[in-house]
Structures are given as structure tokens and as C-alpha cells.
N, C-alpha and C positions, 0 to 999 in steps of 0.2 A: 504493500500500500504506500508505504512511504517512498519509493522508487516512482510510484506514480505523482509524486507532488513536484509539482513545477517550485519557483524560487517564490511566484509569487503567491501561490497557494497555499504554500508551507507559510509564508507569514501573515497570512489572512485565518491561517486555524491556530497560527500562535499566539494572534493578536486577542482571537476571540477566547480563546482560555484564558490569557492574561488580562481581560477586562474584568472578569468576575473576582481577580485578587487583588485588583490594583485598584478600583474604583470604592468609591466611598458614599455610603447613600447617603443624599440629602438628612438631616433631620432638623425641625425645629428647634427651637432655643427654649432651654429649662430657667425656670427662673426661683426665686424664694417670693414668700408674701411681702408685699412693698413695704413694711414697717422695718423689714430686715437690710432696708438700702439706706443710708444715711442721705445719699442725695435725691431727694423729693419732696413736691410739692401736692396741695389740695387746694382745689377749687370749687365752688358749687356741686360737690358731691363726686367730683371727679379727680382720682388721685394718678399721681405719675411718679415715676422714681426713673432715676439715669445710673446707669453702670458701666462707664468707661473702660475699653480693651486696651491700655492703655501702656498696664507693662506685660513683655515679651512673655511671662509663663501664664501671666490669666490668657491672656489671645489666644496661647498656642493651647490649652484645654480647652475652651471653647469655641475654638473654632480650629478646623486640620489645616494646618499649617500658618498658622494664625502667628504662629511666631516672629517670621520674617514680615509683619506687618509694618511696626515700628521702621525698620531699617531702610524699607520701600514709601514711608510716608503716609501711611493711610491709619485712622482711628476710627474703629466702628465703637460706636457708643449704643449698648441695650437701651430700649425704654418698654417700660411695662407701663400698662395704664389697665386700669378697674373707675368702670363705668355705675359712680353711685347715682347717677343722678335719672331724669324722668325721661330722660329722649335719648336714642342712639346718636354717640357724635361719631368722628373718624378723621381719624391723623393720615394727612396726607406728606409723604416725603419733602416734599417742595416747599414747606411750609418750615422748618426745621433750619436754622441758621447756627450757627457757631462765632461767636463772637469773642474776640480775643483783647489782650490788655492794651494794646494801640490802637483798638477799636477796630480793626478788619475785620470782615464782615464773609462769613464764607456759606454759601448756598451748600445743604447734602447732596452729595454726588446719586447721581442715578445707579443703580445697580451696573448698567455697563459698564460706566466710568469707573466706580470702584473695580469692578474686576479688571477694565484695561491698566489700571495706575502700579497691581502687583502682578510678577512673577509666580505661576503655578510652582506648589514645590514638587522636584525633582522625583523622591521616594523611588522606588522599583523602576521606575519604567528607565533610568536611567540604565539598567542592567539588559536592556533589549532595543541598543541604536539599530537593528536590523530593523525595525519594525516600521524606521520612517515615519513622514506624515501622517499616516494613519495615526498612529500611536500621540504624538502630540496634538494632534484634532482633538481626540477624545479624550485625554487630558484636560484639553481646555475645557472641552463641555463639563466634566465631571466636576472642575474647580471653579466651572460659572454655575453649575446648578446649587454648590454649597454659600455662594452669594445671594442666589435667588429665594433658596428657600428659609435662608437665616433673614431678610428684609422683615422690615415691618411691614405690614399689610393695606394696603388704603382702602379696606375693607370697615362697613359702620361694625359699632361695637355697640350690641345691642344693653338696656338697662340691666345693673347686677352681670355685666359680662365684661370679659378681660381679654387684653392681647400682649404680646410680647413680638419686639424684632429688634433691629438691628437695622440703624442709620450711618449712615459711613459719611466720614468727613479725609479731608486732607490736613495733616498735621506734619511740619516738616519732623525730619530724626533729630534734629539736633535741637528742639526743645524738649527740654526733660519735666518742665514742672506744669503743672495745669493751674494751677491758682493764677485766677484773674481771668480766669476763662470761663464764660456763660453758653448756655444753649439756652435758645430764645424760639418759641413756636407758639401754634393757635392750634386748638380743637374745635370742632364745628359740629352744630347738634342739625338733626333734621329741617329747623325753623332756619338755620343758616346765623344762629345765635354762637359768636367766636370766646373761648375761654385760651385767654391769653398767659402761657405759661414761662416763666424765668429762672433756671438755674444753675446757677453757678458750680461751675464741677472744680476735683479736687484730686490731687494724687501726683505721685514722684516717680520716673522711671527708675533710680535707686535706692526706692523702697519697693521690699518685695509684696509685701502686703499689708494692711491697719495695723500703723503701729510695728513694722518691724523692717527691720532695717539688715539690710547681709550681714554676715559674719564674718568678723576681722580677725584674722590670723593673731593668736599673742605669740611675742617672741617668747621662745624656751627659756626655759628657768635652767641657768647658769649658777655652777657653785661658784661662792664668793672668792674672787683670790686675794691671798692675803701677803703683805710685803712677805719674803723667804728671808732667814736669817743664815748668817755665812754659819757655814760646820766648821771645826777643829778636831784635826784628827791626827793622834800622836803617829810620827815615821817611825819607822822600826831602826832609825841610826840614833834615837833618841831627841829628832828635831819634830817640829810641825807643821802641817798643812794645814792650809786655810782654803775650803772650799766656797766660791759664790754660790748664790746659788742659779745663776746662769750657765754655771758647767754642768 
């Protein structure tokens, strides 16, 4: 059978075995109850909390390959929202602003943009360049569906109901600290009545997580040295030596 596979058939049934180990299913974004998020706000019955991806080990948990986020420039920020109030509202991407401590003013990127801004990561499929285009096609797809399906939704949220996504912003690598920086948006209920939300986000690329900071190497515990005193020691012609104690 295998004598029977051309060069390019053989890598079209290699490809297709290696899609089911190497691809990653989409899934939604887990979240805690919003009391458990430090940054969030309430309005007329509608609460919102913000959880910025913001250093390299929360990104790369949730989200696969989330890691290489920071170094490529992109910050997706969760928001969860529960809907206390009497009408369905609905958060629209476009509505969603990031605003920084010189006052720039930055629109959330659209799911394309975010996914054009980073590099898929590599994983497996590096270990089969035979595979060609084929193979980084569907790479892409597999690392644009984990965009699409992490998104928040511009989908109403009906009363007593809740959503969770993930708005992406552009944050350069080389700032490290968030303070001074607000997300700025509107929710919108069926009447077209806008609840206008402000919050200020928080966090340090080297702190690893609330309240904790890396681990700094202590230097080794050295025995104390103590001056050496010179030895005297009788010669055997009945004279003496004087040893330093640098000999």
C-alpha cells in the first residue's frame, strides 16, 4: 500500500493524522463569580469585572499559546458581565476603548486584527516541514478559531443572564505596568438606554501574581573568616619557624 503513495498523497494522509494531535479545540473562557475580580464595577443592576492577560503565565493558561502575547504586543483583557437589571443589554466590541496615562485612546481590535498582530505558536507541527502549506493553513485556522471562540459575544444578554469573552487590545512589550490605565465602554439595553462603564485596570509584568513578587536568589551562607594567626613551631636544630598563615 505504501508503495502505492505518491509524494503527495503520502503527505495528505500525514497531514490528516497529524490534524487530530496537533489541533486544539476551540473552548470558551471559565470565569469565577465577579465578587472574586477586584476590578469591577455596578450599575443599575448590571455588574462587570475586567481581568487583564497581562503577564506571560496567566495568558499562556488561558489561553494556548497565550504566552508569546506580551512579546508580540497584544493584551486581551476578560470581561464578564451579569445582567441584574429588567431588559437585555449587549456589549458590543466596538464600543470598548483602552485608554492610557497620556490619554491615547485605543479602539479593541477586531478578532482578525488581533489574530493578524501575533504569530501562531510553532508546537508539533514544527517537526513535519514536509507537510508544506497545507500544514500552516491549518494552523492558522486552528489559532484563529481559538480567537474567535475566546471573543466576547455581541450577542443580548438576557435578565438574570451572564457572558464572558475576551476583548483584545494593542499594548506595546515594553510597558510593564498598567496603573493609569482605564477601559472605558457602554452597554445598551433593548430601549437603546447606554450604561456607561469606567475602569481603571491594575497589574505589573514582574509580579507574578496578587501580591507576589519572583523569587530572588539569597546569596549562600559563607563561614565567617577570621584574621589567621602566625604558628610557631620548634626546628629540630633547636631554632624556630614562624609560619603565616598564607603558607
Amino acid at each position: 500500500m505504501l508503495q502505492s503513495l505518491t509524494g503527495s498523497k503520502f503527505r495528505a494522509c500525514l497531514l490528516a493524522l497529524i490534524v487530530a494531535g496537533c489541533s486544539s479545540d476551540p473552548a470558551g473562557m471559565s470565569a469565577q463569580p465577579i465578587e472574586a475580580y477586584p476590578l469591577r464595577q455596578a450599575l443599575g443592576g448590571v455588574k462587570v469585572a475586567l481581568d487583564p492577560l497581562f503577564v506571560k503565565e496567566q495568558a499562556g493558561a488561558s489561553f494556548p499559546g497565550g504566552e508569546a502575547f506580551e512579546e508580540q504586543g497584544l493584551l486581551p483583557i476578560q470581561v464578564l458581565i451579569e445582567n441584574g437589571g429588567r431588559q437585555a443589554i449587549r456589549a458590543d466590541r466596538a464600543d470598548f476603548r483602552l485608554i492610557r496615562p497620556n490619554g491615547q485612546t485605543d479602539v479593541a481590535l477586531s478578532i482578525q486584527d488581533a489574530f493578524s498582530l501575533v504569530k501562531p505558536p510553532v508546537g508539533w507541527w514544527a517537526v513535519l516541514p514536509i507537510l508544506g502549506p497545507s500544514a500552516s493553513a491549518l494552523r492558522n485556522a486552528d489559532w484563529y478559531k481559538q480567537f474567535e471562540s475566546r471573543a466576547l459575544k455581541n450577542t443580548p444578554i438576557a435578565p438574570e443572564g451572564s457572558a464572558v469573552g475576551l476583548v483584545y487590545f494593542n499594548f506595546p512589550e515594553g510597558d510593564k505596568d498598567l496603573a493609569g490605565t482605564r477601559v472605558v465602554f457602554v452597554l445598551r439595553t433593548d430601549s437603546d438606554e447606554e450604561r456607561s462603564f469606567d475602569i481603571p485596570l491594575q497589574g505589573r509584568r514582574d509580579i507574578l501574581g496578587p501580591g507576589l513578587r519572583p523569587e530572588r536568589s539569597s546569596p549562600a551562607n559563607r563561614p565567617v573568616q577570621t584574621p589567621g594567626v602566625p604558628t610557631r613551631t620548634e626546628g629540630t636544630g633547636g631554632g624556630v619557624i614562624i609560619r603565616s598563615p598564607a603558607q
